[in-house]
Backbone atoms as SQL, in Angstrom:
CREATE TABLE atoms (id INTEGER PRIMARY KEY, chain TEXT, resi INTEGER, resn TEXT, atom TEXT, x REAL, y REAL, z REAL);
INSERT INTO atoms VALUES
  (1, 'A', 1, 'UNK', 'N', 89.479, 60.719, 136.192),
  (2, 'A', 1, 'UNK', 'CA', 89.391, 61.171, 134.812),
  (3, 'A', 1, 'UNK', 'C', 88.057, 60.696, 134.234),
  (4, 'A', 2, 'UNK', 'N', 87.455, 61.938, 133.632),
  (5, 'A', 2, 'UNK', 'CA', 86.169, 61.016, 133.198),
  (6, 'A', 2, 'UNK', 'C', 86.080, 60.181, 131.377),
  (7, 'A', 3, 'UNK', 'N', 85.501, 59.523, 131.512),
  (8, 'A', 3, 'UNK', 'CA', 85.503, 58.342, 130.455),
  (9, 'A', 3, 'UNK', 'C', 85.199, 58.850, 129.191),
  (10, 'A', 4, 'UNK', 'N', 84.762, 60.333, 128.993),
  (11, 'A', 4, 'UNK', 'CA', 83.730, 60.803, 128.175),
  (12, 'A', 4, 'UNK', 'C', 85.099, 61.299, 127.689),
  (13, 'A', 5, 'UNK', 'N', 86.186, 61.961, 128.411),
  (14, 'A', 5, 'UNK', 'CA', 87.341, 62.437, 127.893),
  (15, 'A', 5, 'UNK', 'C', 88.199, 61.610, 127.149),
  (16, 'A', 6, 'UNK', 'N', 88.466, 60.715, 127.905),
  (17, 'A', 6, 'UNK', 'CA', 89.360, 59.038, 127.478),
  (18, 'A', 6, 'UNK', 'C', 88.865, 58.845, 126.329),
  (19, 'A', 7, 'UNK', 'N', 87.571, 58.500, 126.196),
  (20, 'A', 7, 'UNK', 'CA', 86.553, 57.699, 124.711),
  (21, 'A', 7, 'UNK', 'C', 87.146, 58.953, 123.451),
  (22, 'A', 8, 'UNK', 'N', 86.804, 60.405, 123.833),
  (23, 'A', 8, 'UNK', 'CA', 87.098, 61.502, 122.899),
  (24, 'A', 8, 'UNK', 'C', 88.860, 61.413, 121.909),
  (25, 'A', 9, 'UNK', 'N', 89.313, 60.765, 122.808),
  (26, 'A', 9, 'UNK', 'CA', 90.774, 61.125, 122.979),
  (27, 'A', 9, 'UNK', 'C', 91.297, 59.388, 121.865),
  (28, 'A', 10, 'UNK', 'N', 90.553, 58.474, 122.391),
  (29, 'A', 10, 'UNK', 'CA', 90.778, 57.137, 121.738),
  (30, 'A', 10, 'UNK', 'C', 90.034, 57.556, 120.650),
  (31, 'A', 11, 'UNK', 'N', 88.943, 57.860, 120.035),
  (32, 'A', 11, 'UNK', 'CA', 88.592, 58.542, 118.938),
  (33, 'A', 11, 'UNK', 'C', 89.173, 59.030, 118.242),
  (34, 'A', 12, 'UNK', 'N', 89.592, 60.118, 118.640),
  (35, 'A', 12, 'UNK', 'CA', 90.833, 61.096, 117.924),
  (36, 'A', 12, 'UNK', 'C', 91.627, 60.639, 117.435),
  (37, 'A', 13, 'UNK', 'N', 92.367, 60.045, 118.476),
  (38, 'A', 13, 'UNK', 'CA', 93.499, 59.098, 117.950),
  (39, 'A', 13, 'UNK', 'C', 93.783, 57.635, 116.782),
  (40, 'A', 14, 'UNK', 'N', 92.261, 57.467, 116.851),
  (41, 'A', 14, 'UNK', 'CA', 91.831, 56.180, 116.033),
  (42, 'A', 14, 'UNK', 'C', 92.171, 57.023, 114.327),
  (43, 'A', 15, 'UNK', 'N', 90.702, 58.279, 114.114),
  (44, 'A', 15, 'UNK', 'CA', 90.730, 58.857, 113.221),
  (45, 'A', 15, 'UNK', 'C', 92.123, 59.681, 112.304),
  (46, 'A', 16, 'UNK', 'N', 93.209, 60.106, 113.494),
  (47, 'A', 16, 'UNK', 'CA', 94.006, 60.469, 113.058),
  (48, 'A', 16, 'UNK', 'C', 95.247, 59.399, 112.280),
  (49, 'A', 17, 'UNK', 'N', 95.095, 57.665, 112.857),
  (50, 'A', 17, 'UNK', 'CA', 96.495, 56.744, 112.768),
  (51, 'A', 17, 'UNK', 'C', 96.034, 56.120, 111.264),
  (52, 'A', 18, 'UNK', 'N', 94.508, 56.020, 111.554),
  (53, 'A', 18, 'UNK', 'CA', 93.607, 55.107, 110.321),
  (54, 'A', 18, 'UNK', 'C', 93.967, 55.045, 109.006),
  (55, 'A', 19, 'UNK', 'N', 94.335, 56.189, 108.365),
  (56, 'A', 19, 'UNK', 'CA', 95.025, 56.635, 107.147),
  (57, 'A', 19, 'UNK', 'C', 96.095, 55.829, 107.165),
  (58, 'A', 20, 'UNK', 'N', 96.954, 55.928, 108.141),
  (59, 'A', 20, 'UNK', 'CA', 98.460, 55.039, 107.578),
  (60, 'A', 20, 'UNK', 'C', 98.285, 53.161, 108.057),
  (61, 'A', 21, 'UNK', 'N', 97.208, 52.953, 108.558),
  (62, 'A', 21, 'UNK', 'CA', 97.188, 51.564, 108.649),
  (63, 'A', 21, 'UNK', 'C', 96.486, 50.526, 107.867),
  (64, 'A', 22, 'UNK', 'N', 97.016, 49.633, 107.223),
  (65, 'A', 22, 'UNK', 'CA', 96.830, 48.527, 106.593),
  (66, 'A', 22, 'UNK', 'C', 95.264, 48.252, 106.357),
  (67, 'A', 23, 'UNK', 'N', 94.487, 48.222, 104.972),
  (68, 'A', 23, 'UNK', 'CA', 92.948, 47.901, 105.319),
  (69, 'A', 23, 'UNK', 'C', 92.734, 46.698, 105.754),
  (70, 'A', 24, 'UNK', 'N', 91.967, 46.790, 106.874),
  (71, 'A', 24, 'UNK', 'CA', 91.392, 46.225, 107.540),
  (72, 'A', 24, 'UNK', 'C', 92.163, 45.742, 108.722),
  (73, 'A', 25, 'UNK', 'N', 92.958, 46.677, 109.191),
  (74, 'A', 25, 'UNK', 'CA', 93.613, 46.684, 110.421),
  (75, 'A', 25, 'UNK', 'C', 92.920, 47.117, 111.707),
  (76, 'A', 26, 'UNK', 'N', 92.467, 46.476, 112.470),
  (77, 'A', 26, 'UNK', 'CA', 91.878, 46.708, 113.534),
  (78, 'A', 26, 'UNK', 'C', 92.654, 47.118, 114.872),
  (79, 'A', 27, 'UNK', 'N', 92.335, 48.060, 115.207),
  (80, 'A', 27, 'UNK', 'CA', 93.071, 48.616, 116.577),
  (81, 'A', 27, 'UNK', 'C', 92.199, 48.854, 117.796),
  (82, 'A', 28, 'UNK', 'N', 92.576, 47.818, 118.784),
  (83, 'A', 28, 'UNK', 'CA', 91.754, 47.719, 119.985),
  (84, 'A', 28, 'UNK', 'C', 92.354, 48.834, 120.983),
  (85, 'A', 29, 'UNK', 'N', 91.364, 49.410, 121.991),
  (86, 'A', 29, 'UNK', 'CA', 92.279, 50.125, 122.494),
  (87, 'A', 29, 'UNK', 'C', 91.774, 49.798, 124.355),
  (88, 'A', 30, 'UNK', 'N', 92.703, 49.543, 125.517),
  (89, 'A', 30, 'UNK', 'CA', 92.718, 49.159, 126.636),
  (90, 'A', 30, 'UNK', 'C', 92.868, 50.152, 127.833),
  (91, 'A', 31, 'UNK', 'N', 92.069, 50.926, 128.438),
  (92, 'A', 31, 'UNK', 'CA', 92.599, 51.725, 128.900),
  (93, 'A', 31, 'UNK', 'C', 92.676, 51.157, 130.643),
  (94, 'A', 32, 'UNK', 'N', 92.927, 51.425, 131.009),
  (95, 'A', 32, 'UNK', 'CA', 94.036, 51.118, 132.389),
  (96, 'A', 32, 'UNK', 'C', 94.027, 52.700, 133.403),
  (97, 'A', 33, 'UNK', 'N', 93.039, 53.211, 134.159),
  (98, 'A', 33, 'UNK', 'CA', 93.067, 54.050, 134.582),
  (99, 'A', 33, 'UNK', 'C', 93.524, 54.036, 136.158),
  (100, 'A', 34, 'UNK', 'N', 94.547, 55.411, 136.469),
  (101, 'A', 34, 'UNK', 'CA', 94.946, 55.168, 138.117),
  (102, 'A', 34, 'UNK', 'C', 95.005, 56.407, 139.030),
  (103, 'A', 35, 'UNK', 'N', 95.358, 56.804, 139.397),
  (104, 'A', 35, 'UNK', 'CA', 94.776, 57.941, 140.541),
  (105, 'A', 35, 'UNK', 'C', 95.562, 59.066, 139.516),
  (106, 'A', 36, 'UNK', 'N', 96.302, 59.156, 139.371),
  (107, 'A', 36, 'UNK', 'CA', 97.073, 60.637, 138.655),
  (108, 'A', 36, 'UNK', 'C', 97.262, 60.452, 136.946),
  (109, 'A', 37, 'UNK', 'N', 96.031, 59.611, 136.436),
  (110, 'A', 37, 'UNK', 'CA', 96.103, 59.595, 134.882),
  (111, 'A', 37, 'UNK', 'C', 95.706, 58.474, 134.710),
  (112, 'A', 38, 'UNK', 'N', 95.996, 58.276, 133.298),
  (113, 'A', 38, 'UNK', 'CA', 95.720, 56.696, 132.753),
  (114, 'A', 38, 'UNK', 'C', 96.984, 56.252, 131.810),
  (115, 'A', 39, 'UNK', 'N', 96.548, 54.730, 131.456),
  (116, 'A', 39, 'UNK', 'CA', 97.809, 54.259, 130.277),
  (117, 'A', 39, 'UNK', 'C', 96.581, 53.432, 129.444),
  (118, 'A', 40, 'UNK', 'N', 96.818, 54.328, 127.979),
  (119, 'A', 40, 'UNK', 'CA', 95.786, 53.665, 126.943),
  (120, 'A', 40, 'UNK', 'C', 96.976, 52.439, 126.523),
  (121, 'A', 41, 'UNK', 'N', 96.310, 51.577, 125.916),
  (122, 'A', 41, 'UNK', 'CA', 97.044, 50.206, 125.030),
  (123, 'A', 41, 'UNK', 'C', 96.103, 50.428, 124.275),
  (124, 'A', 42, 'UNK', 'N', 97.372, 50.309, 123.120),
  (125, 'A', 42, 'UNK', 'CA', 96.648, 50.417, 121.355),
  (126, 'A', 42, 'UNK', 'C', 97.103, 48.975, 121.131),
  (127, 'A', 43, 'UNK', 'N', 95.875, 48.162, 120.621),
  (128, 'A', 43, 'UNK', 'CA', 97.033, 46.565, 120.172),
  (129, 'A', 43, 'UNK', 'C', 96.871, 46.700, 118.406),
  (130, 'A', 44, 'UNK', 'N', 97.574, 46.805, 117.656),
  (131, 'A', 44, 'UNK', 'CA', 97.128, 46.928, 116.610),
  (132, 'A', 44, 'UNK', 'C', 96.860, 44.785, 116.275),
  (133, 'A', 45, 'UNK', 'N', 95.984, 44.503, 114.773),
  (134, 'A', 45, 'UNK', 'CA', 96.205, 43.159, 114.490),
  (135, 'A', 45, 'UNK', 'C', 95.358, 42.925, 113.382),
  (136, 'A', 46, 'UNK', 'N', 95.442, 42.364, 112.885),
  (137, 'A', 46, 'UNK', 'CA', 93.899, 41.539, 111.714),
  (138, 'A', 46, 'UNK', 'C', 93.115, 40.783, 112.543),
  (139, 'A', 47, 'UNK', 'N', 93.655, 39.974, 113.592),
  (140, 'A', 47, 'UNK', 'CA', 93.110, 38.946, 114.050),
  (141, 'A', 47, 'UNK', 'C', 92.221, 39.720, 115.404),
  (142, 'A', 48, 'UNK', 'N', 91.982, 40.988, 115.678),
  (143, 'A', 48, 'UNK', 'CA', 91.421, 41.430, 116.697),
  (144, 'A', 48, 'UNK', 'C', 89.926, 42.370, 116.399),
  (145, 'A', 49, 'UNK', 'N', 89.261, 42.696, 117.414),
  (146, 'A', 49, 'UNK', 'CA', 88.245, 43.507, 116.716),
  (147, 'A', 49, 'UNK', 'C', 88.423, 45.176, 117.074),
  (148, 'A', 50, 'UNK', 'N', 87.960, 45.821, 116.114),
  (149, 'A', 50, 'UNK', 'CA', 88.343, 47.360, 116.626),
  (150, 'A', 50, 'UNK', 'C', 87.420, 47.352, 117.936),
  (151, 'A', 51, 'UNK', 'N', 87.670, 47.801, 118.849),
  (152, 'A', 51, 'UNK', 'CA', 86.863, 48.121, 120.024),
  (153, 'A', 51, 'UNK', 'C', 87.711, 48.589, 121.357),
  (154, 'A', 52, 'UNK', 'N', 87.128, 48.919, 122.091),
  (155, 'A', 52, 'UNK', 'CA', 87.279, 49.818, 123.311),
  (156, 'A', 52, 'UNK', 'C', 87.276, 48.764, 124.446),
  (157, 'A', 53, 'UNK', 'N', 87.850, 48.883, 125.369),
  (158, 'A', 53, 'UNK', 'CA', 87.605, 48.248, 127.153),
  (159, 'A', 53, 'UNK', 'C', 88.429, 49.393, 128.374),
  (160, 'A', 54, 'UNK', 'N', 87.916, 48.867, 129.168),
  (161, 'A', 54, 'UNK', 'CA', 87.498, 49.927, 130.160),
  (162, 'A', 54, 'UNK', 'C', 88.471, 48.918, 131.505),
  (163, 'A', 55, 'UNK', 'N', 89.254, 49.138, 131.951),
  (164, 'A', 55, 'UNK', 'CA', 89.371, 48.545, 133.153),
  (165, 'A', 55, 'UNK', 'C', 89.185, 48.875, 134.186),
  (166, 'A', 56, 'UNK', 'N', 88.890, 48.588, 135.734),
  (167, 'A', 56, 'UNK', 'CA', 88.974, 49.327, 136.969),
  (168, 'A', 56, 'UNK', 'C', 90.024, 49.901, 137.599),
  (169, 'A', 57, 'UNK', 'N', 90.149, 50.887, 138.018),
  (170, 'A', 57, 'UNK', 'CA', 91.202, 52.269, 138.533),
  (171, 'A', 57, 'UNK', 'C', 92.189, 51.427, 139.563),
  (172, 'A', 58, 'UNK', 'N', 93.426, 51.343, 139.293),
  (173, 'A', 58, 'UNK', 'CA', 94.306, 50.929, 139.730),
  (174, 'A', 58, 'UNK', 'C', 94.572, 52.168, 140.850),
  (175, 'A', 59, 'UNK', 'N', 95.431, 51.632, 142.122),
  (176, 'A', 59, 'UNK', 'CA', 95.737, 53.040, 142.979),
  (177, 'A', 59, 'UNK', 'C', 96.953, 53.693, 142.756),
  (178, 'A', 60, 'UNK', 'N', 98.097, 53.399, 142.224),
  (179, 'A', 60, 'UNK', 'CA', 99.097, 53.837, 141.410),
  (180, 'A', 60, 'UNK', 'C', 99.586, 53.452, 140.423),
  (181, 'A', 61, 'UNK', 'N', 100.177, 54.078, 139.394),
  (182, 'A', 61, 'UNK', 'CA', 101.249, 53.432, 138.502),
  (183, 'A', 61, 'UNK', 'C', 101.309, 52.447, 138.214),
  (184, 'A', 62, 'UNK', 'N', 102.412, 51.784, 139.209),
  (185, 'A', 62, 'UNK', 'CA', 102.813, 50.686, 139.435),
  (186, 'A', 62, 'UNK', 'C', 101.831, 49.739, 138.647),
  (187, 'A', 63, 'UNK', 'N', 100.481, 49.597, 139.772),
  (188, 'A', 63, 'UNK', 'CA', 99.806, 48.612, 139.636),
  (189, 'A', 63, 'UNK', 'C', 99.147, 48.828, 138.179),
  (190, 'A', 64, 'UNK', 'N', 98.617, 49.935, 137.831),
  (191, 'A', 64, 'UNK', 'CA', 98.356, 50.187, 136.463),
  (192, 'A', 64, 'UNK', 'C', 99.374, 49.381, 135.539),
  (193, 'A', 65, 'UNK', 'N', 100.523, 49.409, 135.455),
  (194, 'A', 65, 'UNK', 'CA', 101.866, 49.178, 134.652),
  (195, 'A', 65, 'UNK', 'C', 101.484, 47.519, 134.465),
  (196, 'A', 66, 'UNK', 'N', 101.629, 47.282, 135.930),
  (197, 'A', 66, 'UNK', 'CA', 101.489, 45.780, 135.871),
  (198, 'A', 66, 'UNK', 'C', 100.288, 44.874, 135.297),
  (199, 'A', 67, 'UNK', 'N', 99.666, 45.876, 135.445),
  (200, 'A', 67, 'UNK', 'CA', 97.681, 45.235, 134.710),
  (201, 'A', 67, 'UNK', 'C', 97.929, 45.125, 133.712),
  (202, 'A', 68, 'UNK', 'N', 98.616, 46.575, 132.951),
  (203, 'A', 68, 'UNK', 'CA', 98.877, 46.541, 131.045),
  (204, 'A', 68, 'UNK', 'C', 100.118, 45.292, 130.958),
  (205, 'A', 69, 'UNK', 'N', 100.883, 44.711, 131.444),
  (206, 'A', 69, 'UNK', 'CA', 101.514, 44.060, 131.507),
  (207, 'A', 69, 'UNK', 'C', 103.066, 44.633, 130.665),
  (208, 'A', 70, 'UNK', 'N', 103.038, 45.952, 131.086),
  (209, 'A', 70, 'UNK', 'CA', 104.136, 46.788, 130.630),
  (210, 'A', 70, 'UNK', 'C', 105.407, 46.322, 130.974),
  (211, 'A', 71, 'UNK', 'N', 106.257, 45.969, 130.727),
  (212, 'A', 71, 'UNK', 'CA', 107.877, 45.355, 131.800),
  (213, 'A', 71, 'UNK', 'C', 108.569, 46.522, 131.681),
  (214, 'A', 72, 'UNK', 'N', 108.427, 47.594, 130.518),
  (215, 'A', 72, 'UNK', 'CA', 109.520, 48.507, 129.975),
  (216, 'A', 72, 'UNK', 'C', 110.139, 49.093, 131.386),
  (217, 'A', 73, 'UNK', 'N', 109.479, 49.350, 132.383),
  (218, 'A', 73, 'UNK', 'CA', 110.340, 50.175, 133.411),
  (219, 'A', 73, 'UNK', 'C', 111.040, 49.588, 134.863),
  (220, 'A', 74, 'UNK', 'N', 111.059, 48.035, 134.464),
  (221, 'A', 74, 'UNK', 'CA', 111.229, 47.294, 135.803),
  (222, 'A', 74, 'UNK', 'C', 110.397, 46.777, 136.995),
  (223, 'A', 75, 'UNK', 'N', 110.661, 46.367, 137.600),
  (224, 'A', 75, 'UNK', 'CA', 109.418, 46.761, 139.056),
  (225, 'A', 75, 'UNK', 'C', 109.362, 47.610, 139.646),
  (226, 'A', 76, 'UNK', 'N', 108.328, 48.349, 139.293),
  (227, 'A', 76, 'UNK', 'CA', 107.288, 49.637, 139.809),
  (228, 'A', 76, 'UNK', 'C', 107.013, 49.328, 140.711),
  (229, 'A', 77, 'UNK', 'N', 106.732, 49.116, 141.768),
  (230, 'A', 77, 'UNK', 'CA', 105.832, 48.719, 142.825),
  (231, 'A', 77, 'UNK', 'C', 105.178, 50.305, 143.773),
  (232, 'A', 78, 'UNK', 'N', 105.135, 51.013, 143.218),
  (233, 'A', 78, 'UNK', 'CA', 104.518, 52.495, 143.648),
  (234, 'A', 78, 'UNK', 'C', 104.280, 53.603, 143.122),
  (235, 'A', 79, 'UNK', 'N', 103.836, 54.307, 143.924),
  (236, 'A', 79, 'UNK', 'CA', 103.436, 55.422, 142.505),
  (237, 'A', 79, 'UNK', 'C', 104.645, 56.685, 143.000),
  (238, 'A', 80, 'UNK', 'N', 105.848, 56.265, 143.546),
  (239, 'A', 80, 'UNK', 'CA', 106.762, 57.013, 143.601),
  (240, 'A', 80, 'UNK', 'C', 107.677, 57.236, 142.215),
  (241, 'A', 81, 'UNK', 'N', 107.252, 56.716, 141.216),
  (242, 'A', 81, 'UNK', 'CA', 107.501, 57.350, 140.431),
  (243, 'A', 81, 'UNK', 'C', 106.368, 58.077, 139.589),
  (244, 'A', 82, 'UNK', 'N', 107.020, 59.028, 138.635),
  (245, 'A', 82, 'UNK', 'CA', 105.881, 59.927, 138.191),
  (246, 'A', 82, 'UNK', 'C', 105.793, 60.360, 137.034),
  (247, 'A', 83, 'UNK', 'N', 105.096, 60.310, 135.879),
  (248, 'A', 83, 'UNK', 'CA', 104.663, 60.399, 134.107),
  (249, 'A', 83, 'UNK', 'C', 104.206, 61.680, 134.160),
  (250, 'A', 84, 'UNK', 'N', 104.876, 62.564, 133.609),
  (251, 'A', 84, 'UNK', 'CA', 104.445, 63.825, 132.645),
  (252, 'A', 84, 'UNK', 'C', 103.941, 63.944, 131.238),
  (253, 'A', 85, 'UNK', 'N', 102.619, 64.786, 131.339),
  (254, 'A', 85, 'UNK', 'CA', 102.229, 64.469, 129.220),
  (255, 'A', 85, 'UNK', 'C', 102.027, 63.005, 129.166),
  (256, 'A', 86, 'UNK', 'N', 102.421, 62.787, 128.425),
  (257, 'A', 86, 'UNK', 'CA', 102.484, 61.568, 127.352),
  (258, 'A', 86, 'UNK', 'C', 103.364, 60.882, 127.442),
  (259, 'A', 87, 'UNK', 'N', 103.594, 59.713, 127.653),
  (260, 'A', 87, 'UNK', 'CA', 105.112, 58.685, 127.178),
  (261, 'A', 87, 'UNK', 'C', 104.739, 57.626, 126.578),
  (262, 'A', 88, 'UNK', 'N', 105.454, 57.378, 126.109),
  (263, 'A', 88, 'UNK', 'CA', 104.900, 56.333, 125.081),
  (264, 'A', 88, 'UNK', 'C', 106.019, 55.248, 125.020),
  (265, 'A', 89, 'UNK', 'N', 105.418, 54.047, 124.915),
  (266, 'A', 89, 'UNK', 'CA', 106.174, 52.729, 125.135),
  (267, 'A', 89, 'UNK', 'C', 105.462, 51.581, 123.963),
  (268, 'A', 90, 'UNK', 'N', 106.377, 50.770, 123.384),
  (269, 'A', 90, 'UNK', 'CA', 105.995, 50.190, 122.320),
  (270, 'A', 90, 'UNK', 'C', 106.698, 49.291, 122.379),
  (271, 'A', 91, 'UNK', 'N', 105.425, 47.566, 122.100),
  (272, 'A', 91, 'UNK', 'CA', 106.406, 46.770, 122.652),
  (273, 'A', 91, 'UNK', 'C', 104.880, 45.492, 121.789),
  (274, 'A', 92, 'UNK', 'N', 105.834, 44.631, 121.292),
  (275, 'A', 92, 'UNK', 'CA', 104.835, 43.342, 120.292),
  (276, 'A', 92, 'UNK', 'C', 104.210, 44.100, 119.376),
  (277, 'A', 93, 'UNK', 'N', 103.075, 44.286, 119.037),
  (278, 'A', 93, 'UNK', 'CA', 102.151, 44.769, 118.567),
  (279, 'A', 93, 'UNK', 'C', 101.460, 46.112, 119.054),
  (280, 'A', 94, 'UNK', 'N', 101.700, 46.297, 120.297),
  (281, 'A', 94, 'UNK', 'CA', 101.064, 47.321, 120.665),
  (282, 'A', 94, 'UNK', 'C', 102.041, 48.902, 120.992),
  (283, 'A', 95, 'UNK', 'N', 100.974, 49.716, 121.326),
  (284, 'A', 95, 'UNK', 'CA', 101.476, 50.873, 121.807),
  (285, 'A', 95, 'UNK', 'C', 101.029, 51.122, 122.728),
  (286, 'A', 96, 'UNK', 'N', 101.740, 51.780, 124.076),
  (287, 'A', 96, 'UNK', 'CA', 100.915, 52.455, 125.420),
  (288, 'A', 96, 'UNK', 'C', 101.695, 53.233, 125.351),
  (289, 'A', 97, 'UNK', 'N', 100.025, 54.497, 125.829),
  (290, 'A', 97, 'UNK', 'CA', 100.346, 55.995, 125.764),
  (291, 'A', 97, 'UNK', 'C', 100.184, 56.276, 127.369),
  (292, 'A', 98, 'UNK', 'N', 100.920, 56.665, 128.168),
  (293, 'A', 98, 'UNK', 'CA', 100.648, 56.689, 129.538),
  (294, 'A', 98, 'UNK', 'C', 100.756, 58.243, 129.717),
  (295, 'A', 99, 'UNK', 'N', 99.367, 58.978, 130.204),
  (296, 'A', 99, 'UNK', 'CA', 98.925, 60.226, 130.279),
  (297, 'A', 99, 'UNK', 'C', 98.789, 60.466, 131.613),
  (298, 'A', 100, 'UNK', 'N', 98.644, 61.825, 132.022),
  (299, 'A', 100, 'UNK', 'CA', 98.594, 62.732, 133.098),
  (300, 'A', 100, 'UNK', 'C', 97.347, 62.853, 132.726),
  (301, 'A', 101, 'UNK', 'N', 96.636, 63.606, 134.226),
  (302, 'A', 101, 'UNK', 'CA', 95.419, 63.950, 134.253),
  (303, 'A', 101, 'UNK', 'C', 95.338, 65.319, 133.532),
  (304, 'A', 102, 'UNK', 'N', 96.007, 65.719, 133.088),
  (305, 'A', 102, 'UNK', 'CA', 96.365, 67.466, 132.619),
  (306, 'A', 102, 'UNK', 'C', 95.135, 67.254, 131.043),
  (307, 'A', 103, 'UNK', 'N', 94.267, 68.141, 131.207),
  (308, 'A', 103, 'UNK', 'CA', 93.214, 68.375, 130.206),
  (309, 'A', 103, 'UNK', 'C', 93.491, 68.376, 128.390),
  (310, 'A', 104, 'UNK', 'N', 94.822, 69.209, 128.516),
  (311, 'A', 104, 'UNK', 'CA', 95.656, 68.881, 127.329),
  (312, 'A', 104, 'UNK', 'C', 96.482, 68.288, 126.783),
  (313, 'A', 105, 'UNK', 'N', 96.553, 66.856, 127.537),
  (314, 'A', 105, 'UNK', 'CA', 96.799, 65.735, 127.188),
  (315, 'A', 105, 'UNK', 'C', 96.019, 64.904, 126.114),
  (316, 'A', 106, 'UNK', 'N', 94.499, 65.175, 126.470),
  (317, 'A', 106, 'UNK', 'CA', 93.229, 64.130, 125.854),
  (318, 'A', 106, 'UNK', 'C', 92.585, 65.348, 125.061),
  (319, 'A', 107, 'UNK', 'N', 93.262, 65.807, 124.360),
  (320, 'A', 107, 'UNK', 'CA', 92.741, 66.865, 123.101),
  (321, 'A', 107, 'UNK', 'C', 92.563, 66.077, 121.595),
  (322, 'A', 108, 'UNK', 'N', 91.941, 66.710, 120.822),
  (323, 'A', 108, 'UNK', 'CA', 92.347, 66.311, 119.286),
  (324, 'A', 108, 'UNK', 'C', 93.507, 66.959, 119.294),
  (325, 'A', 109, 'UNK', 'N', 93.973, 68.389, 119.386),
  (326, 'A', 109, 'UNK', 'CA', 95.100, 68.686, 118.829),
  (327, 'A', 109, 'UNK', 'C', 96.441, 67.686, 119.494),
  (328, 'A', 110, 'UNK', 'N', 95.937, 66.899, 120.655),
  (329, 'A', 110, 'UNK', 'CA', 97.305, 66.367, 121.422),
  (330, 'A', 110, 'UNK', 'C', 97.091, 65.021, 120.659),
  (331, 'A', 111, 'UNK', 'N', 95.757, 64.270, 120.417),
  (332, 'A', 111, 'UNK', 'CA', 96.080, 63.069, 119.453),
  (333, 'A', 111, 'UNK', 'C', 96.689, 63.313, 118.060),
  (334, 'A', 112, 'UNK', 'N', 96.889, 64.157, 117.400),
  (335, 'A', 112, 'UNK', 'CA', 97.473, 64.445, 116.301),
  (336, 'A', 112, 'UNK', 'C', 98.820, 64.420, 116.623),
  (337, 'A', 113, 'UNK', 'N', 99.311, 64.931, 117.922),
  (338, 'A', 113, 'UNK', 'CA', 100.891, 64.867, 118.441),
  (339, 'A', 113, 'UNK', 'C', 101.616, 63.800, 118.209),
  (340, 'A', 114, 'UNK', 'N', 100.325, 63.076, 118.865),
  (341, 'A', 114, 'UNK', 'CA', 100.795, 61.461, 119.795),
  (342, 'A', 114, 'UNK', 'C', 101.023, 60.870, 118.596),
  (343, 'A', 115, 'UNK', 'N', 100.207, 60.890, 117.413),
  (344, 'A', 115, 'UNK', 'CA', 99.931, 59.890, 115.939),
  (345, 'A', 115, 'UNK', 'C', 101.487, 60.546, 115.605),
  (346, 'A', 116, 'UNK', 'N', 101.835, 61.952, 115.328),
  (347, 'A', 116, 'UNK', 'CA', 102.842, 62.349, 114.407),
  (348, 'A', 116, 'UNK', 'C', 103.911, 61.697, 115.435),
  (349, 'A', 117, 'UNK', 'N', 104.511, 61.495, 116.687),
  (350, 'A', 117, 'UNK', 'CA', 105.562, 61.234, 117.452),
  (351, 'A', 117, 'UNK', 'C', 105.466, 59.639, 116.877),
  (352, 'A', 118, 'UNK', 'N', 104.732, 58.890, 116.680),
  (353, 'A', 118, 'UNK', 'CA', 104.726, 57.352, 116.299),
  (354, 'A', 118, 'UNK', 'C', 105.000, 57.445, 115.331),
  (355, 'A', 119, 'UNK', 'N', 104.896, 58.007, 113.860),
  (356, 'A', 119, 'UNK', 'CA', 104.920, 58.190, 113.010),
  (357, 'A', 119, 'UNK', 'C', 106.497, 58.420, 112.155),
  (358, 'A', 120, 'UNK', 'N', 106.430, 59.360, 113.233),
  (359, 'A', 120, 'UNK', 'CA', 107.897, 60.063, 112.887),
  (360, 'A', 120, 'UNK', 'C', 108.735, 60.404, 114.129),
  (361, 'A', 121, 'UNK', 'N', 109.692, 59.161, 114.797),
  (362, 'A', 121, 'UNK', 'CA', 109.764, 59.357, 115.672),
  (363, 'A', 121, 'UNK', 'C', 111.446, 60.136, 115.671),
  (364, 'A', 122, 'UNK', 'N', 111.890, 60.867, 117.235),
  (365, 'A', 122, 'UNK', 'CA', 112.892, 61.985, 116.198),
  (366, 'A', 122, 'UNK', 'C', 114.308, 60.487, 116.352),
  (367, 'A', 123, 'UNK', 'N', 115.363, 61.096, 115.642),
  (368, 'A', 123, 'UNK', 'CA', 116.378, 59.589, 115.751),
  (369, 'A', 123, 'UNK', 'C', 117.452, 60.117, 116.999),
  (370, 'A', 124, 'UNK', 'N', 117.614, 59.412, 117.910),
  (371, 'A', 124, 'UNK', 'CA', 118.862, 59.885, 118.682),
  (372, 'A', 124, 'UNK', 'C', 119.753, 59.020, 118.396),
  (373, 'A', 125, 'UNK', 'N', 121.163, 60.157, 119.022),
  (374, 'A', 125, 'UNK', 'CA', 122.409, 59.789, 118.854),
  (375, 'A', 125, 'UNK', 'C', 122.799, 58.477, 119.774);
């Protein structure tokens, strides 16, 4: 995935959340890239600086999962399992958006998605 897409997409997403967050809320964002997509980490905080990092390409999932230090899905240990679109996991302070390589994933119109699904998330039974 190239970086120029990722950066566009953390942009987007910055510009679209900014409005509903606290002044002077800083949102760092972590991206975690692996052979069939990436997983951004949003940390929101006061105590952090807005900015970007870049990590090196994990070879599946799994190991991606484990870098972000995600627990939500157990031990992963492969990339036998598999993320469609967007999923989103929220956990302390932060948010991870774990994306497919699919082009219309890392859109403005898909960061406007991602902001309204956090936003307003639907309620299940």
């Amino acid at each position: 995935m190239e970086k120029k897409k990722i950066q566009q997409y953390i942009n987007n997403f910055r510009r679209k959340i900014s409005p509903y967050l606290k002044k002077n809320m800083a949102l760092k964002a972590i991206v975690y890239p692996y052979l069939k997509g990436a997983i951004v980490v949003f940390e929101f905080g006061g105590g952090t600086q807005t900015r970007d990092e870049y990590r090196t390409e994990s070879k599946n999932i799994g190991e991606a999962l484990k870098r972000a230090k995600i627990n939500a899905f157990g031990e992963i240990v492969s990339d036998n399992i598999k993320f469609e679109g967007t999923n989103t996991v929220m956990f302390d302070n932060n948010i991870a958006l774990i994306k497919d390589l699919n082009d219309n994933e890392w859109t403005d119109k898909q960061a406007a998605i991602d902001v309204n699904k956090i936003l307003s998330p639907k309620k299940r039974n």
